[in-house]
C-alpha positions in Angstrom: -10.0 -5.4 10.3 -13.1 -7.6 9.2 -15.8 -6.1 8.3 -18.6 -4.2 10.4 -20.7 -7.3 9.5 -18.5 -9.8 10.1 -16.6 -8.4 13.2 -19.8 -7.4 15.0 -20.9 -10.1 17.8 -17.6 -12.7 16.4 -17.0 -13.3 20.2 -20.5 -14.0 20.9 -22.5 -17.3 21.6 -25.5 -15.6 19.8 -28.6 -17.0 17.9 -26.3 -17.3 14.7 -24.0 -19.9 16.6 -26.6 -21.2 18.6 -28.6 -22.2 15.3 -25.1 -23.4 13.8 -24.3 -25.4 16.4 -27.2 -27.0 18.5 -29.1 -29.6 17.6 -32.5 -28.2 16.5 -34.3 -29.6 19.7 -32.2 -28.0 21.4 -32.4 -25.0 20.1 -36.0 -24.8 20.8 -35.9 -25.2 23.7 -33.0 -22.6 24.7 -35.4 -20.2 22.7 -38.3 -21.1 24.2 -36.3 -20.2 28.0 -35.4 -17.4 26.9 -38.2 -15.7 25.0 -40.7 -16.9 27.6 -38.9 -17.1 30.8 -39.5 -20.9 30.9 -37.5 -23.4 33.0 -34.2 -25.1 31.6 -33.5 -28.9 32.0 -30.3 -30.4 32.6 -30.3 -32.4 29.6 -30.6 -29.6 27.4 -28.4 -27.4 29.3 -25.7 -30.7 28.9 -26.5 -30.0 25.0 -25.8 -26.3 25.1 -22.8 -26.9 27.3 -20.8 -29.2 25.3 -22.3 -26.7 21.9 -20.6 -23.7 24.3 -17.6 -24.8 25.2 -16.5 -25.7 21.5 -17.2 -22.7 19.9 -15.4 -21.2 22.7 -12.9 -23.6 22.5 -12.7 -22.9 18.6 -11.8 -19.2 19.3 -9.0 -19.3 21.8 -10.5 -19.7 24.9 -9.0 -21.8 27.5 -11.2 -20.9 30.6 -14.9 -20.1 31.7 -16.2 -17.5 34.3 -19.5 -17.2 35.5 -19.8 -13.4 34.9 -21.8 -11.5 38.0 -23.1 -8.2 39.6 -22.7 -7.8 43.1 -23.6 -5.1 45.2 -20.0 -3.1 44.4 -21.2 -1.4 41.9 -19.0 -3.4 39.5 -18.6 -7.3 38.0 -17.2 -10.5 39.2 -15.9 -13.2 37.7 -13.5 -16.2 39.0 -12.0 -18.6 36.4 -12.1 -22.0 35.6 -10.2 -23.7 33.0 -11.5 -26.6 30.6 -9.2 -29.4 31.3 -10.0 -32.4 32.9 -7.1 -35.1 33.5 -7.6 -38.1 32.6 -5.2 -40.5 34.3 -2.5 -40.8 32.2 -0.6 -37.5 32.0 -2.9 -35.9 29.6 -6.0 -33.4 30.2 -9.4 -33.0 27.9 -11.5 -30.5 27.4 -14.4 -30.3 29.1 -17.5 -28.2 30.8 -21.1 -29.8 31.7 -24.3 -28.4 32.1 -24.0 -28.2 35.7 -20.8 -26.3 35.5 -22.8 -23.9 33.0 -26.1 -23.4 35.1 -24.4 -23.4 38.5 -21.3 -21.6 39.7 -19.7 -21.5 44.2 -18.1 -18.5 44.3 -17.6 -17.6 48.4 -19.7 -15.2 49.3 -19.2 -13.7 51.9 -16.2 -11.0 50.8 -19.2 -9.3 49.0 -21.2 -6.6 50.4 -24.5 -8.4 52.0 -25.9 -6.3 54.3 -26.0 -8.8 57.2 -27.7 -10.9 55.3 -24.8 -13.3 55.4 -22.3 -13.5 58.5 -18.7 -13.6 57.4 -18.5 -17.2 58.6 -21.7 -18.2 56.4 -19.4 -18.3 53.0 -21.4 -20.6 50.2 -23.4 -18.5 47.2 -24.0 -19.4 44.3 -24.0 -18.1 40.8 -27.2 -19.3 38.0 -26.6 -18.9 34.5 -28.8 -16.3 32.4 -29.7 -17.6 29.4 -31.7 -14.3 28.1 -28.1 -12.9 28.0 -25.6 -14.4 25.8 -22.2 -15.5 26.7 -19.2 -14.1 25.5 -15.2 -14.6 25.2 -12.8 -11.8 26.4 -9.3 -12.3 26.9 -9.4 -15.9 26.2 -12.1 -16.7 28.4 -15.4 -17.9 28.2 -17.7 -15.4 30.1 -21.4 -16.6 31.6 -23.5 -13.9 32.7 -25.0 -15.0 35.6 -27.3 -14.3 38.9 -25.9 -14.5 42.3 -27.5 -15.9 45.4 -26.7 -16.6 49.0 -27.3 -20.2 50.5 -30.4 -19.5 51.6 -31.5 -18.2 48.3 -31.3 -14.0 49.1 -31.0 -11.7 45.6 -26.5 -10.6 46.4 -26.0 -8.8 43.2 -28.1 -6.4 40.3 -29.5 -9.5 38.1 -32.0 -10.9 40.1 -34.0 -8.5 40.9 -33.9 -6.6 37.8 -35.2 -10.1 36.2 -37.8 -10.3 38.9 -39.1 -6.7 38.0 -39.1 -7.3 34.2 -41.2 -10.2 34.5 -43.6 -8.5 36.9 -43.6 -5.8 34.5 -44.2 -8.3 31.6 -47.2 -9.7 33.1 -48.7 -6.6 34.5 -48.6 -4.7 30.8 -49.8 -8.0 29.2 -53.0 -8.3 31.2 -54.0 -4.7 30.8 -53.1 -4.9 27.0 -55.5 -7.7 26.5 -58.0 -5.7 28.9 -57.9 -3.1 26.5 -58.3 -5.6 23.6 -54.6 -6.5 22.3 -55.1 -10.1 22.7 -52.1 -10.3 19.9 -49.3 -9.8 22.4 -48.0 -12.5 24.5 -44.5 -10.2 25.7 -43.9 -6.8 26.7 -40.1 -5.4 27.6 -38.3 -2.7 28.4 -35.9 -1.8 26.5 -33.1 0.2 27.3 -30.3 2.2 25.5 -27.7 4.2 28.2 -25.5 7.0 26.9 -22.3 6.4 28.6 -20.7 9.8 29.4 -16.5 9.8 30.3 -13.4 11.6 31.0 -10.2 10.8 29.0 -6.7 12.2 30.7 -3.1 11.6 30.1 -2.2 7.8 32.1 0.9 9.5 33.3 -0.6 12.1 35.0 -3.6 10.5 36.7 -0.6 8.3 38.3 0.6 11.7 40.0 -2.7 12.9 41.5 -3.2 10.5 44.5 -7.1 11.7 44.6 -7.8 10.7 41.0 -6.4 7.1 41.6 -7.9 6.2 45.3 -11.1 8.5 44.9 -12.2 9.3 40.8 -12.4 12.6 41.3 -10.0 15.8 42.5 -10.4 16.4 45.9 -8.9 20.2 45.3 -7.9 22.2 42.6 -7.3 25.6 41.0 -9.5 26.1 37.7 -8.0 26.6 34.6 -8.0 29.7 32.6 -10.0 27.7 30.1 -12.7 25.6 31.1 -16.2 25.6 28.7 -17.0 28.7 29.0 -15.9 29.1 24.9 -18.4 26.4 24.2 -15.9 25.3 21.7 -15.2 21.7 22.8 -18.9 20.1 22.3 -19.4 18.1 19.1 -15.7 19.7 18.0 -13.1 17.7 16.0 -12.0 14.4 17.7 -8.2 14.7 18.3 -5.5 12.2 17.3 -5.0 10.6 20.5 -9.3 10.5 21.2 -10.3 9.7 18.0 -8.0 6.3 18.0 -9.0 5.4 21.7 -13.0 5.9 20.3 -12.2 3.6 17.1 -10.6 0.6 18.8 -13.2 1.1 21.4 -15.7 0.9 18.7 -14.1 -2.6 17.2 -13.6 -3.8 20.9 -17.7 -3.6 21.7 -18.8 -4.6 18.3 -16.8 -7.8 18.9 -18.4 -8.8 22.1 -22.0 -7.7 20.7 -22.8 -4.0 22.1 -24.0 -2.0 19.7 -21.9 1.0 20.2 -23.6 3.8 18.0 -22.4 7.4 18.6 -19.4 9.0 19.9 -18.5 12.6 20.3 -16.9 15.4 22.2 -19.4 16.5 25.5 -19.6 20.1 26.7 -16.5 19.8 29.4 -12.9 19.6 27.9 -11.1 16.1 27.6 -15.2 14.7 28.3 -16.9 12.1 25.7 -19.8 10.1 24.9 -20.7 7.1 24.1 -24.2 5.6 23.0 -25.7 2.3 22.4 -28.4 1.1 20.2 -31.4 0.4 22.7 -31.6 -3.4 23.5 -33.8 -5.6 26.2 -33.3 -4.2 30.0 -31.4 -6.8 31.1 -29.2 -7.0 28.3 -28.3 -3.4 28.0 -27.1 -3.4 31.6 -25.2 -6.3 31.3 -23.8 -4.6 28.3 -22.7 -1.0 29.5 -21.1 -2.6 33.0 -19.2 -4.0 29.9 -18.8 -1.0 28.1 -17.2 0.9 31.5 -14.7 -2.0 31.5 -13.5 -2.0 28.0 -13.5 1.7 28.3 -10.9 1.4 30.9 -8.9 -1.5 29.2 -9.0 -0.2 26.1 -8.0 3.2 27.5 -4.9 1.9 29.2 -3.2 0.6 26.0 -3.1 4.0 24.7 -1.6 5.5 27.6 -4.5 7.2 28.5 -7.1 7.1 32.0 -10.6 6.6 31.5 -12.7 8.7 34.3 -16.3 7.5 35.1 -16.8 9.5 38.3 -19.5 11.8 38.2 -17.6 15.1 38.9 -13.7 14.6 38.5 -13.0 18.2 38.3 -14.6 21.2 39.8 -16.4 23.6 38.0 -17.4 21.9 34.8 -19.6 19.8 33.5 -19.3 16.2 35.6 -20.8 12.7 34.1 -24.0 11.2 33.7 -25.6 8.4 32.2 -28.9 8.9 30.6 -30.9 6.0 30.7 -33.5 6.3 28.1 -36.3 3.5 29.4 -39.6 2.4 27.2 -41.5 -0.6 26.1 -41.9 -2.6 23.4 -44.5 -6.2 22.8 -43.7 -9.0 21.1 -45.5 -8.0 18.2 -43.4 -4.7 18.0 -45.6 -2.3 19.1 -44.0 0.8 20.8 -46.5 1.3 23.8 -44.7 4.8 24.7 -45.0 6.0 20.8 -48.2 8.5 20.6 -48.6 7.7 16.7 -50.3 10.2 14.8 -53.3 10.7 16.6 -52.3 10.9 20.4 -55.0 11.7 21.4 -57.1 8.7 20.3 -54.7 6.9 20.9 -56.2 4.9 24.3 -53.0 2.5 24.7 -50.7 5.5 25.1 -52.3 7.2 27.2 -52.8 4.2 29.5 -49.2 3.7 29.8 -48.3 7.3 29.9 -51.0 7.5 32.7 -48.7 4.7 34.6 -45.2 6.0 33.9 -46.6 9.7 35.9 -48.5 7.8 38.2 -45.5 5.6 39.0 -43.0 8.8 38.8 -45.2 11.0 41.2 -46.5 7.9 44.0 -42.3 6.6 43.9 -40.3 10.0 43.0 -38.6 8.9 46.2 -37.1 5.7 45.0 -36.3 7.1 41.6 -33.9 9.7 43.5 -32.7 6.7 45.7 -31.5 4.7 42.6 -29.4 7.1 41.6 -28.2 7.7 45.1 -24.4 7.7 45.9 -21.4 10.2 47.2 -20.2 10.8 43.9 -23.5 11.9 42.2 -24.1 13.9 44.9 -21.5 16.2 43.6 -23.1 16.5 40.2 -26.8 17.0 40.4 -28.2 20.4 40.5 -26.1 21.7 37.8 -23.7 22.0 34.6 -26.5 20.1 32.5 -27.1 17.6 35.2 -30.7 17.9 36.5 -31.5 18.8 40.3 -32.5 16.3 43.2 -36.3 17.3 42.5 -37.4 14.9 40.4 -40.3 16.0 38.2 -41.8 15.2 34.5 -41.1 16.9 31.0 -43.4 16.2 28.9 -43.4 18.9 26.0 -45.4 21.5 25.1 -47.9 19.0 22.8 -48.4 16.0 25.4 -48.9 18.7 28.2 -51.6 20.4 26.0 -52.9 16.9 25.6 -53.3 16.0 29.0 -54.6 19.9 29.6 -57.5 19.1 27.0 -58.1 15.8 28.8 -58.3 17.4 32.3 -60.3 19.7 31.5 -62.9 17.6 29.2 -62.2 19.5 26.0 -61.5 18.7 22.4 -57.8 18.6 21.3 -56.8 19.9 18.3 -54.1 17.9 16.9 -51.4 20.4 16.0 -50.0 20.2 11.9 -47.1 19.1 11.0 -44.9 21.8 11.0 -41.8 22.1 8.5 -38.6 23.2 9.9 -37.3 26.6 8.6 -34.4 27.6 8.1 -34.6 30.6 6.1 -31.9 29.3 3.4 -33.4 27.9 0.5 -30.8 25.5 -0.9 -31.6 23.5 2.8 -33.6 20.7 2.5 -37.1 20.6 4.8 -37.8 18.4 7.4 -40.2 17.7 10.1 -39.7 19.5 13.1 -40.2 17.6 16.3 -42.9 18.1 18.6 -41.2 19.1 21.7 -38.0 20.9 22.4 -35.5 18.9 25.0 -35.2 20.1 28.5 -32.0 19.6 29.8 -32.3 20.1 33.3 -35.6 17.6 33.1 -34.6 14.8 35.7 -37.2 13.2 33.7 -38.4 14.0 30.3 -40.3 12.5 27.3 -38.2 12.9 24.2 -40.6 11.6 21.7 -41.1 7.9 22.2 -39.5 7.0 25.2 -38.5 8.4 28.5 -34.8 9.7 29.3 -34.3 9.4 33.2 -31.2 12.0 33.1 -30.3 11.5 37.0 -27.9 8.4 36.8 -24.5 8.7 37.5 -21.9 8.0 35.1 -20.5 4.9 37.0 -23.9 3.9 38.2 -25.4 0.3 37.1 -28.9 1.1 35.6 -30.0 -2.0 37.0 -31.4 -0.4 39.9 -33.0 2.7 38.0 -34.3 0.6 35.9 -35.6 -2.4 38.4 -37.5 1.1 40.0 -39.3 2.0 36.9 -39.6 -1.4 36.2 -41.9 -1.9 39.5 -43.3 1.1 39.9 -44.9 1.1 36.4 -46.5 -2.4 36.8 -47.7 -1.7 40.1 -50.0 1.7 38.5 -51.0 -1.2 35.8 -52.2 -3.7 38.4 -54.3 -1.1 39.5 -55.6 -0.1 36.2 -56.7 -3.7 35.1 -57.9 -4.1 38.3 -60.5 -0.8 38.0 -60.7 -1.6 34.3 -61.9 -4.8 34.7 -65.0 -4.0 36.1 -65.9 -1.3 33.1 -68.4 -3.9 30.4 -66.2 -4.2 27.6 -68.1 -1.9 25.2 -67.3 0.9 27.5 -63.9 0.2 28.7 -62.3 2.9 26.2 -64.3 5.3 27.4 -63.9 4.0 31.2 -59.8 4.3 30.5 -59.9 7.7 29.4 -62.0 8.8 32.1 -59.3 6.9 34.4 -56.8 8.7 32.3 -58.2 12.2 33.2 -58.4 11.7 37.0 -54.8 10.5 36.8 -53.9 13.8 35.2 -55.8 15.8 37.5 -54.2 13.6 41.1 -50.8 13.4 39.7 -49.9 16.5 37.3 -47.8 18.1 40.3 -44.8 16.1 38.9 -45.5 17.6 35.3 -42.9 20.7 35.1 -41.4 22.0 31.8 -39.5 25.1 32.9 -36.2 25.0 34.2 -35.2 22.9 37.0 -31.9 25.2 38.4 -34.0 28.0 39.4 -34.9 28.7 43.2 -38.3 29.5 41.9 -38.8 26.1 41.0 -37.4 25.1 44.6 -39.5 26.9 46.2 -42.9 25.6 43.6 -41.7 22.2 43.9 -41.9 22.6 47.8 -45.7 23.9 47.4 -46.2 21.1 45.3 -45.2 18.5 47.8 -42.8 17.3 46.1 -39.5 15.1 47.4 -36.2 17.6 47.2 -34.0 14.9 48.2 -30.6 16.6 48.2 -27.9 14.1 49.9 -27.6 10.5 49.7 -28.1 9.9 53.6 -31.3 11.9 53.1 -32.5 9.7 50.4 -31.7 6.8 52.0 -33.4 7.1 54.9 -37.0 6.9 53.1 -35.8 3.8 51.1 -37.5 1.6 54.2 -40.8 4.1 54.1 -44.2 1.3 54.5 -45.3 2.4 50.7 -41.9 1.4 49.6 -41.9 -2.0 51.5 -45.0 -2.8 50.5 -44.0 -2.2 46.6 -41.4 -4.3 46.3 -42.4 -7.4 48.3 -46.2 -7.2 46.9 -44.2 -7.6 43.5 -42.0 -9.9 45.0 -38.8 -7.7 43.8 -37.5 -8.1 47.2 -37.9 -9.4 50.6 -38.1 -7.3 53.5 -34.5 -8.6 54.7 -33.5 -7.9 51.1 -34.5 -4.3 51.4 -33.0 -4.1 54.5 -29.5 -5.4 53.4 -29.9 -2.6 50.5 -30.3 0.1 52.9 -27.7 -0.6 54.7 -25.2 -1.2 51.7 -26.4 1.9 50.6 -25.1 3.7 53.5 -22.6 1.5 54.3 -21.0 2.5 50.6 -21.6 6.1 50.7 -19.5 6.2 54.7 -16.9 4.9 52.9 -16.5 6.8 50.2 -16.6 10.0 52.4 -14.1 8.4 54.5 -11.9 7.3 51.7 -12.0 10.9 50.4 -11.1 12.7 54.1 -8.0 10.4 54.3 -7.0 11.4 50.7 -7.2 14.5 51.6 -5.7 14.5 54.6 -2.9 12.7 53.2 -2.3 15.4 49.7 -2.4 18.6 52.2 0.6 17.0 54.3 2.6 15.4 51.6 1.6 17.4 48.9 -0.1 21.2 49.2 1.3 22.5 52.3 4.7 21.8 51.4 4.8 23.4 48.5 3.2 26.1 49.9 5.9 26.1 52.7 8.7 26.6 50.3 6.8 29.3 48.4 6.2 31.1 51.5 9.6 30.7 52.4 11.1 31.8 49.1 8.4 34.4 49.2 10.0 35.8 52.1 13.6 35.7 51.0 12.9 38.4 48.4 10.7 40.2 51.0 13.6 40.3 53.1 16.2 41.4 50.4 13.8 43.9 48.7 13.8 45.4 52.4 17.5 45.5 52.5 17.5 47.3 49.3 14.9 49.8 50.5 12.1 48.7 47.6 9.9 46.6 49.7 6.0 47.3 49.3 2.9 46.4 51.2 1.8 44.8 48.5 4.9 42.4 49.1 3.8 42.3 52.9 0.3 41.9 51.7 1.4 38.4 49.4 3.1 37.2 52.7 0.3 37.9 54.9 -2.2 35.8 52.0 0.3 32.9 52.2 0.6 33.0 55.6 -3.1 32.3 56.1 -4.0 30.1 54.0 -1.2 27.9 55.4 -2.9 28.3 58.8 -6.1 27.7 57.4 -5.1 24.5 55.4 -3.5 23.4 58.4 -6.3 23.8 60.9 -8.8 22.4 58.1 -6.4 19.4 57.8 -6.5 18.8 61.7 -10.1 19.5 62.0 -10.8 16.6 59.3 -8.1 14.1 61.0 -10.4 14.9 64.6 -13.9 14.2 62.1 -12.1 10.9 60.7 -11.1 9.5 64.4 -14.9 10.0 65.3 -16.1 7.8 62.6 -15.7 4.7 64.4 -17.9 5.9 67.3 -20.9 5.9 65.2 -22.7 2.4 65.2 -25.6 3.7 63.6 -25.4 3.3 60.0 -28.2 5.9 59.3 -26.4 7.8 62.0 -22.7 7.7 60.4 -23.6 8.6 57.0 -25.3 11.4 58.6 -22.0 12.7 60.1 -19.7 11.7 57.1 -22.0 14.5 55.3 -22.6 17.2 57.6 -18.6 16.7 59.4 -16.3 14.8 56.8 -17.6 16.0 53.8 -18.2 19.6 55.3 -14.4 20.0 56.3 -13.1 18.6 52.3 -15.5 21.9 51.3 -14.0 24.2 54.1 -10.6 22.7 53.2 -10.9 22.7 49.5 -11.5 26.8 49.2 -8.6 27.6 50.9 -6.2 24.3 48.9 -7.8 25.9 45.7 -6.8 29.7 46.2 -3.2 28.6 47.7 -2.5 26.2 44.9 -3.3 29.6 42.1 -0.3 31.1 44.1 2.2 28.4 44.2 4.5 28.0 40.9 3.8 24.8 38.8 7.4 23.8 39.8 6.6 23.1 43.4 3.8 21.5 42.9 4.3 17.4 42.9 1.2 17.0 40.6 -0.6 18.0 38.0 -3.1 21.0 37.8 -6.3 21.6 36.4 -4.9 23.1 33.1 -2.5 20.4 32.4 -4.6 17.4 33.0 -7.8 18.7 31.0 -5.6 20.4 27.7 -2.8 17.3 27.6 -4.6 15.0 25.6 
């Protein structure tokens, strides 16, 4: 192995090769596109082309994709090769500057929403040049936007890119409002902890709900689960601990800045964290990250699982998404600094971010929206559908002082203790962490703990993205009338009033009790618990207004969303009744069958022997029933399933798939989980809880 150094970004076209290897004209003016966000001729793209294609060229690679994000939740790519022919039997090797800015894929097998009829099949795929290109398995990979025909956002990219440059301008003018004429760029930066099951290959391949739906549809708990707390932060085992180093090497080659890696709370669960890097980048880098999991995982015989809740009971997967923002001139606007409470800029943009969270808590919930995080929020570490603000016992005192026009003492620094003197002393943070905060401060940024494992955070992020610049629109906009030797003292009185309207987000206690249900309720706040529920506000007038004001989206481009959204979570549902359906007839039931028929055997001969007991009859009864139970929950989902089709409704059908689909996998689950405890391993035709979490 190369060197950390040396290894890290080798497969990358990044500013090292650019530098090396374009003309220094050309160079500028790539870096000048992608710094400032301005337009890309043809000549120069022509330059970086012919620069692109020989370095990739150089390093094995035979093909390019252009590498995009559709509305699946995952990437796309279709590949190209190099060669041209030339007439005379032989090919060269070539790839233009249109080939590099524009790619045709057919649109119209992607999810659009009705934006595009099936028979309308031209889109079209723009290079990003604020996100470098990459080789992977020998080919050249452009990430890329993608587009209908008539110029509609189909995938993640756009929009995200259409929120962080309204975001960019809207912090910039309020900056120099408040006298920062220094910084020309502000970004958000993100860094997402990536949060994983790892199982035995082989036995993933025997549960047919792990391979058609992520997660197990039924399942008897182990005798072990976390309960021993003894798995968290433990000692990587062999097999783990050389999946998590070629891993390592695999993301350091193609530029993500893997960081940490350790055991989570549930057994056989992981994480993996990133070093924080520009919005658009660190999405485009864990979509990555999900798919060299996977890869890598394969080659050492293992299954990587990124569903949310794969196994009942104990902790499921989330990806934190820890957002803040950053100028050009490397100013953390989201870092308090010494003095907070002096500190005018920070508590402008703090201001914004609660503002933002309280006026849109609605569409943070709806970003995370989906049937498989459904499963996981509300508990196990996972915060609840309420989404609220953390903000620590010092910033809440802070904005307590501010409310309520008093002085604030700025608290010492305080010296951790630890009682044992040979320990070495060290500052001791200013606030705890609250793990059941959907939405917490954690010293100078903000961790948004909803996301779901497999979720992009393009669409949590293009949220916070818009809602924040929209509460800074309004504050240059009130600002801006203050005379500018009283604007600091105008912000902090628009600073207290914020406090005062919007502190019924702020909540530091803990978010799984039903006393906090029941406050959040008084508070007004949304308690958005299913996806179909969620949804269904994502077309509210305040919400419309947001994004097209911002340009993020077009009406019909919100529309299409809404629809996917539903459209996706249906057919998830539906996906899961059939599996079900499917493992009680083929699976569960008959191996319940032949244990209740063996059962009954030695009933039948401890009768004939005369040492038969009613706690034998009393097993045989048990079986019995939960045989009939199975079975009638089995038929009652088939009947749910067949009435799918009748709903045309979108809204309407994801309502059902809840309340009728979903609610007969919870009837029929209880009584699959209590027979499959009672049936002998040796029946069974796949593998149980305690077997697929303890193999590894």
């Amino acid at each position: 192995m190369k060197n950390i150094p040396e290894l890290y970004g080798s497969l990358v076209f990044n500013d090292r090769v650019m530098r090396a290897k374009l003309p220094k004209d050309v160079y500028r003016a790539l870096q000048k596109t992608i710094q400032n966000g301005s337009h890309l001729e043809l000549d120069i793209a022509n330059a970086v082309a012919v620069a692109m294609k020989e370095w990739a060229v150089e390093n094995g690679a035979t093909h390019f994709t252009h590498w995009f994000q559709p509305m699946t939740g995952i990437t796309a790519e279709k590949h190209d090769s190099f060669i041209s022919p030339v007439g005379t039997g032989e090919v060269i090797m070539e790839f233009s500057g249109k080939e590099l800015v524009k790619g045709e894929p057919d649109a119209s097998s992607f999810p659009s929403g009705g934006l595009r009829a099936t028979f309308e099949a031209r889109g079209y795929t723009s290079w990003d040049p604020t996100s470098p290109a990459f080789i992977k398995d020998g080919t050249l990979y452009i990430p890329t936007a993608f587009c209908s025909y008539t110029g509609e956002a189909l995938d993640k990219k756009t929009p995200l890119l259409r929120s962080m440059e309204t975001l960019n301008r809207e912090a910039v003018g309020l900056l120099h409002l408040m006298g920062h004429g220094e910084v020309h760029r502000v970004s958000a930066t993100v860094g997402p902890e990536q949060e994983y099951f790892l199982i035995d290959k082989e036995l993933y391949r025997q549960r047919r709900d792990l391979v058609f739906c992520g997660r197990t549809l039924f399942g008897a708990p182990a005798p072990k689960g976390q309960e021993m707390e003894d798995h968290y932060f433990g000692v990587l085992r062999p097999r783990v601990s050389a999946y998590m180093h070629e891993l390592d090497e695999e993301l350091w080659k193609l530029g993500v800045p893997a960081k940490t890696k350790h055991n989570e709370v549930a057994p056989a669960q992981h994480e993996l964290a990133t070093v924080y890097d520009t919005v658009n980048i660190a999405v485009d880098h864990n979509q990555l990250t999900m798919e060299i999991m996977k890869k890598v995982a394969d080659k050492h015989g293992l299954a990587c699982l990124i569903h949310e809740n794969p196994f009942e009971g104990i902790n499921g997967s989330g990806k934190h998404d820890n957002w803040s923002l950053i100028t050009d001139t490397g100013l953390n606007l989201l870092n308090p600094g010494h003095a907070p409470a002096e500190n005018t800029t920070f508590l402008l943009f703090l201001a914004a971010v609660i503002k933002a969270v309280d006026e849109y808590a609605d569409l943070m919930r709806i970003s995370v929206a989906s049937a498989s995080n459904d499963h996981r929020l509300g508990a196990n570490e996972a915060p609840p559908a309420i989404v609220s603000i953390f903000l620590g016992d010092e910033l809440t005192a802070l904005l307590k002082s501010i409310e309520l026009g008093r002085e604030f003492a700025e608290p010492e620094e305080i010296q951790m203790e630890t009682g044992a003197k040979v320990l070495p002393h060290f500052k001791k943070d200013n606030t705890d962490r609250n793990r059941t905060s959907p939405f917490a401060f954690t010293g100078n940024k903000f961790e948004f703990r909803m996301p779901g494992s497999s979720l992009s955070v393009a669409g949590p992020n293009l949220v916070l993205n818009t809602a924040v610049a929209e509460e800074l629109r309004q504050f240059s906009q009130e600002l801006s009338a203050a005379p500018e030797e009283s604007r600091d003292k105008a912000a902090k009185e628009l600073v207290r009033r914020i406090v005062k309207e919007h502190k019924r987000i702020l909540f530091n206690g803990n978010g799984y009790t039903d006393e906090w249900v029941a406050e959040a309720e008084r508070r007004g706040l949304w308690n958005l618990k299913s996806t179909p529920e969620a949804v269904s506000h994502f077309l509210d007038e305040k919400n419309i207004k947001l994004f097209t004001d911002h340009h993020i989206f077009s009406p019909e481009e919100m529309r299409a969303r809404h629809d996917i959204l539903l459209e996706n979570y249906s057919k998830a549902i539906q996906l899961e009744g059939r599996t079900m359906a499917e493992m009680m007839h083929k699976d569960l039931l008959p191996a319940l069958l032949t244990h209740t028929a063996d059962t009954a055997r030695a009933v039948r001969e401890k009768e004939s022997l005369g040492l038969s007991t009613a706690c034998d009859r009393k097993l045989l009864k048990t079986l019995a029933d939960l045989y009939e139970s199975i079975t009638a929950g089995a038929e009652k989902l088939s009947a749910a399933l067949a009435e799918c089709p009748s709903h045309e409704d979108l809204q309407q059908l994801a309502d059902f798939c809840h309340d009728s689909v979903l609610g007969c996998l919870e009837e029929i689950r209880v009584s699959a989980d209590q027979a499959e405890a009672l049936i002998p391993d040796r029946l069974l035709p796949y593998p149980t809880y305690d077997i697929l979490l303890f193999s590894v």
